[in-house]
C-alpha positions as CSV (number, residue, x, y, z in Angstrom):
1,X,9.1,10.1,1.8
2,X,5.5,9.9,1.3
3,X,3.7,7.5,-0.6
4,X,-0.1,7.5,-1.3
5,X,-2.9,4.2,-0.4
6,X,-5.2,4.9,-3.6
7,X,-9.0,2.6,-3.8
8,X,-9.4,3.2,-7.7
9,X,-13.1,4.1,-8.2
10,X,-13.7,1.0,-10.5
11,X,-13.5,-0.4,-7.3
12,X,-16.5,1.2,-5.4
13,X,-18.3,0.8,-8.7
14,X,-18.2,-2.9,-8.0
15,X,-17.9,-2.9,-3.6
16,X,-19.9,0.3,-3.1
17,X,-20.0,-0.9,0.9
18,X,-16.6,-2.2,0.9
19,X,-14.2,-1.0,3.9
20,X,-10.7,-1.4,3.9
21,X,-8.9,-1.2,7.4
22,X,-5.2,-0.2,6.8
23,X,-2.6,-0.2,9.5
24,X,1.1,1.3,9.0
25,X,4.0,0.6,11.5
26,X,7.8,1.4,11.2
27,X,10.7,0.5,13.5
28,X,10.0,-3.8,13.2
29,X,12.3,-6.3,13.4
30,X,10.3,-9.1,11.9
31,X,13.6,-11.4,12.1
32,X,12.4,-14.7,13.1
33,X,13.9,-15.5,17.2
34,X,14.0,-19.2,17.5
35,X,13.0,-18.2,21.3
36,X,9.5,-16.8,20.6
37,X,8.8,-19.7,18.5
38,X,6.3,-21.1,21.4
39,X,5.2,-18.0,21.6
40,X,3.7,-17.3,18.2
41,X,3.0,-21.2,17.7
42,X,0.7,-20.3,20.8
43,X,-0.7,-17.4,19.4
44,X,-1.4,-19.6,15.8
45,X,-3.2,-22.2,18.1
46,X,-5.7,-20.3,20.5
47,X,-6.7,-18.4,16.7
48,X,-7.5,-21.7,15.3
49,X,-9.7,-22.3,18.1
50,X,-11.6,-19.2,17.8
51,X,-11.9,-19.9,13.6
52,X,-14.2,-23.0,14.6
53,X,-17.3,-20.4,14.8
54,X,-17.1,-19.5,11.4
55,X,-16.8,-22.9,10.0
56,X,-19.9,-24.9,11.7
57,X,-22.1,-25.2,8.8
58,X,-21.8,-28.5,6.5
59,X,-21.1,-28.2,3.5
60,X,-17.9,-26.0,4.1
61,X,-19.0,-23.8,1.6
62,X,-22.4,-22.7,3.3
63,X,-20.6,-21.0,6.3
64,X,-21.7,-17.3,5.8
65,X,-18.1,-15.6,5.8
66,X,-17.0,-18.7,3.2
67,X,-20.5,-17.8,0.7
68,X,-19.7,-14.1,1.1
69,X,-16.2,-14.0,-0.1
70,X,-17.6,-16.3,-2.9
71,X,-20.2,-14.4,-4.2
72,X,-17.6,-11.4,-4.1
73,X,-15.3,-13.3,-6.3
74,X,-18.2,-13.5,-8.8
75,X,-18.3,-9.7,-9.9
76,X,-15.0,-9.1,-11.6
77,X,-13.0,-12.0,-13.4
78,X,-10.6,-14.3,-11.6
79,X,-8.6,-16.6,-12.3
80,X,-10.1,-20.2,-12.0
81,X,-9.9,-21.7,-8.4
82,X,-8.9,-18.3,-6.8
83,X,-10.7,-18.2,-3.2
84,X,-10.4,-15.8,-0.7
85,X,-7.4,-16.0,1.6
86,X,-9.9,-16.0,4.6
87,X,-11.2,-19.0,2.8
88,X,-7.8,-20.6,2.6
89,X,-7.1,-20.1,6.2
90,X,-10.8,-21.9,7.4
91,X,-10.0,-24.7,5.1
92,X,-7.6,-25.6,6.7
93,X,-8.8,-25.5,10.2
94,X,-11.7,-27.4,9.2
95,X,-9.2,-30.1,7.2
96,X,-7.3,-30.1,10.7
97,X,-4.1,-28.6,9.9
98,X,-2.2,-26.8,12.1
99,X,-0.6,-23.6,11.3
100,X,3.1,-22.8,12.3
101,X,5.3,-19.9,12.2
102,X,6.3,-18.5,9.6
103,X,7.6,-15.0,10.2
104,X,6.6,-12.4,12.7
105,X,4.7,-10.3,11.3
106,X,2.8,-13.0,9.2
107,X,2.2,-14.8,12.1
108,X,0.4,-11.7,14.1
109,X,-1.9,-11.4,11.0
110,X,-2.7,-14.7,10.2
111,X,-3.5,-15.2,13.7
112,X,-5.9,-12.2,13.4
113,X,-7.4,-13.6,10.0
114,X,-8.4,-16.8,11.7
115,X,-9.7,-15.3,14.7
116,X,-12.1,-12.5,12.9
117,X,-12.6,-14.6,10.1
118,X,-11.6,-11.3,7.7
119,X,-8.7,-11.2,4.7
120,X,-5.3,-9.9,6.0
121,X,-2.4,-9.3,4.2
122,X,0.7,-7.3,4.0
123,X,3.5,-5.6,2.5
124,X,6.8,-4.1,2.4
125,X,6.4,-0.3,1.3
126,X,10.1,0.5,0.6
127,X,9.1,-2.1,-2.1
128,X,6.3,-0.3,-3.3
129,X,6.7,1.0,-6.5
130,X,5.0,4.6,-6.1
131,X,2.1,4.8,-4.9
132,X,0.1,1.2,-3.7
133,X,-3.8,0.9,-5.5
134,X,-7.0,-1.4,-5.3
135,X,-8.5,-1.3,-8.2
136,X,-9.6,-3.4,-11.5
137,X,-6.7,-4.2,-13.6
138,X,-6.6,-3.5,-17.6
139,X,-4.7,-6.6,-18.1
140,X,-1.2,-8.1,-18.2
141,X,-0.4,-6.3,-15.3
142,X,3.2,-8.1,-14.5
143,X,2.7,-10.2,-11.6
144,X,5.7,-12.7,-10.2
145,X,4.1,-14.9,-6.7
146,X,6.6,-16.2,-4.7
147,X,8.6,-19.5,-6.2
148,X,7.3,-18.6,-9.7
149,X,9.8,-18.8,-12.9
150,X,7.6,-16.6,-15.1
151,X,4.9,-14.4,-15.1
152,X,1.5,-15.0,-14.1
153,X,-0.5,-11.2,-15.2
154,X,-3.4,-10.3,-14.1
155,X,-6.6,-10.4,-16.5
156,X,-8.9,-7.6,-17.5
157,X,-11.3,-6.8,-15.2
158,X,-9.7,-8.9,-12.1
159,X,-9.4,-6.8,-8.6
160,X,-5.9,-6.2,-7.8
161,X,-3.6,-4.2,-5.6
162,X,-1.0,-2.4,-8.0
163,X,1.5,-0.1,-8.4
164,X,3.9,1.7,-11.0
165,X,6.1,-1.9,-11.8
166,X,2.7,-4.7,-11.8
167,X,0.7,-6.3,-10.0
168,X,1.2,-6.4,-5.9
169,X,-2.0,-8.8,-5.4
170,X,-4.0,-10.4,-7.5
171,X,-7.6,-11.4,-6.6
172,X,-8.0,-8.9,-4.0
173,X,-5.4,-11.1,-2.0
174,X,-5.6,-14.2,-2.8
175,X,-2.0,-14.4,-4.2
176,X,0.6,-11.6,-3.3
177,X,4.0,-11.0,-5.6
178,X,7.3,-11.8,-4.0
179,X,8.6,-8.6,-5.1
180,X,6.8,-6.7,-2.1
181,X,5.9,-9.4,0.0
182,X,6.7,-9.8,3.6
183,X,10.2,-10.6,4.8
184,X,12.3,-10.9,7.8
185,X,14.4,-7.8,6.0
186,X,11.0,-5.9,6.4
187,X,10.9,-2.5,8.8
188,X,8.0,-0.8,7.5
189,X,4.9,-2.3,6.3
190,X,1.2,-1.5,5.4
191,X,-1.1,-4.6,6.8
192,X,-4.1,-4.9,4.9
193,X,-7.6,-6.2,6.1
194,X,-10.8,-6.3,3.9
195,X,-14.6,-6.5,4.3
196,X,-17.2,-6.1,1.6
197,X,-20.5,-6.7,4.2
198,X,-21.7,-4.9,6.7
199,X,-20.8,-7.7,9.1
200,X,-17.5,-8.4,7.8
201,X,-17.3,-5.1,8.1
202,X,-18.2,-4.9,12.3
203,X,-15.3,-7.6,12.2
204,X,-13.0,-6.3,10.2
205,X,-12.8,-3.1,12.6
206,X,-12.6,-5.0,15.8
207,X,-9.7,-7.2,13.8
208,X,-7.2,-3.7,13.1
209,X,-7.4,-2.8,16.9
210,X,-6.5,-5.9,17.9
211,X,-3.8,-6.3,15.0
212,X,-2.3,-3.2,15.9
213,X,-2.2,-4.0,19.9
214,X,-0.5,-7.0,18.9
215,X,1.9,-5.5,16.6
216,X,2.9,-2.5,18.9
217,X,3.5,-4.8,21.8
218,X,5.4,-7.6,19.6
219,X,7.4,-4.5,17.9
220,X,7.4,-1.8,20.4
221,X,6.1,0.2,17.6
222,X,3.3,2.9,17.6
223,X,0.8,2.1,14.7
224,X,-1.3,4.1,12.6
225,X,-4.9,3.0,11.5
226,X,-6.9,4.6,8.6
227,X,-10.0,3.3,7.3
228,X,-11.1,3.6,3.7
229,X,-14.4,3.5,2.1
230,X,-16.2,5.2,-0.6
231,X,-16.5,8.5,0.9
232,X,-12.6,8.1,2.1
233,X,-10.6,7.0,-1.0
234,X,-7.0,7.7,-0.1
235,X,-4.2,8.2,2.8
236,X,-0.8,9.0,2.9
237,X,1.9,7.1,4.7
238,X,5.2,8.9,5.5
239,X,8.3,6.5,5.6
240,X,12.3,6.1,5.7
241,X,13.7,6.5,1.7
């Protein structure tokens, strides 16, 4: 079955330098193996280390890749306090917290969003609703975040990833749904990563390579990169109905 990775053009009418590295991979196992736990608590550790670059500048919000992703989230609406994921992640580095695992595959990219200081995310595409688009929402999008016991939509004019049922991210994403969101149950997923600089950019394609080294040797799985950008709006991705 074939589904479709659309970047509306409202989009590009806001991010006209905007690049959107997208990685697919089938065949994973992201059950959590209380074995590898030192192995991706390891992995969380040495990517905390290498965050510390991009967090140097006091006050925490002067560090470039923090004021970037700010000044981003000024050109479409958002919902008030809504930060970067990217940002989230630095925080707490530079609050001292440590990360620990979680699940495999979120693991492998949070590790990958510390260390290139760039947004990653993920999702499940059997849970994909047709076909998965970044774009500006109309409004009252249906959106459910994990724990939540109603709905939260999406305003007019806020970036989202969507699909035929709601909202699958809100804020590009800073909060994901629970309805397509990452579990150990997962086999096949589309990992996101997203830069709207031309440096963040640079970063953001040295981050894929390394997330799909990581995920091929974690998974024994053969991944499939596709970059998207103004001029490149669109990819398939063929997967198990």
């Amino acid at each position: 079955m074939t589904k479709k990775i659309i970047i509306d053009p409202a989009f590009w009418e806001l991010f006209p330098e905007a690049h959107i590295e997208i990685l697919f991979a089938k065949g994973i196992d992201n059950h959590v193996d209380e074995s590898k736990k030192a192995h991706f608590q390891k992995m969380l550790s040495a990517a905390e280390d290498e965050a510390e670059p991009f967090i140097e500048v006091d006050p925490f919000r002067k560090n470039p890749v923090i004021a970037e992703w700010r000044d981003a989230f000024t050109k479409f609406k958002t919902k008030k306090g809504a930060r970067s994921s990217i940002e989230a992640l630095l925080k707490r580095v530079s609050q001292g917290h440590e990360f620990t695992p979680i699940i495999p595959l979120v693991d492998i990219y949070n590790s990958i969003s510390l260390k290139y200081a760039v947004p990653v995310g993920g999702e499940t595409i059997a849970k994909i609703d047709g076909n998965l688009h970044l774009g500006v929402a109309k409004g009252g999008e249906p959106f459910w975040p994990l724990g939540a016991e109603e709905d939260s939509p999406a305003l007019p004019g806020e970036v989202i990833y969507y699909d035929d049922t709601g909202a699958v991210c809100r804020c590009f994403n800073w909060r994901e749904a629970q309805r397509t969101m990452l579990t150990e149950e997962t086999t096949e997923t589309v990992l996101v990563i997203e830069s709207v600089t031309e440096d963040g950019a640079k970063r953001a394609k040295d981050a894929v390579q390394e997330l799909k080294q990581l995920v091929d040797a974690e998974f024994s799985t053969t991944g499939v990169i596709h970059e998207l950008t103004k001029d490149n709006q669109e990819v398939d991705v063929q997967f198990e109905d």
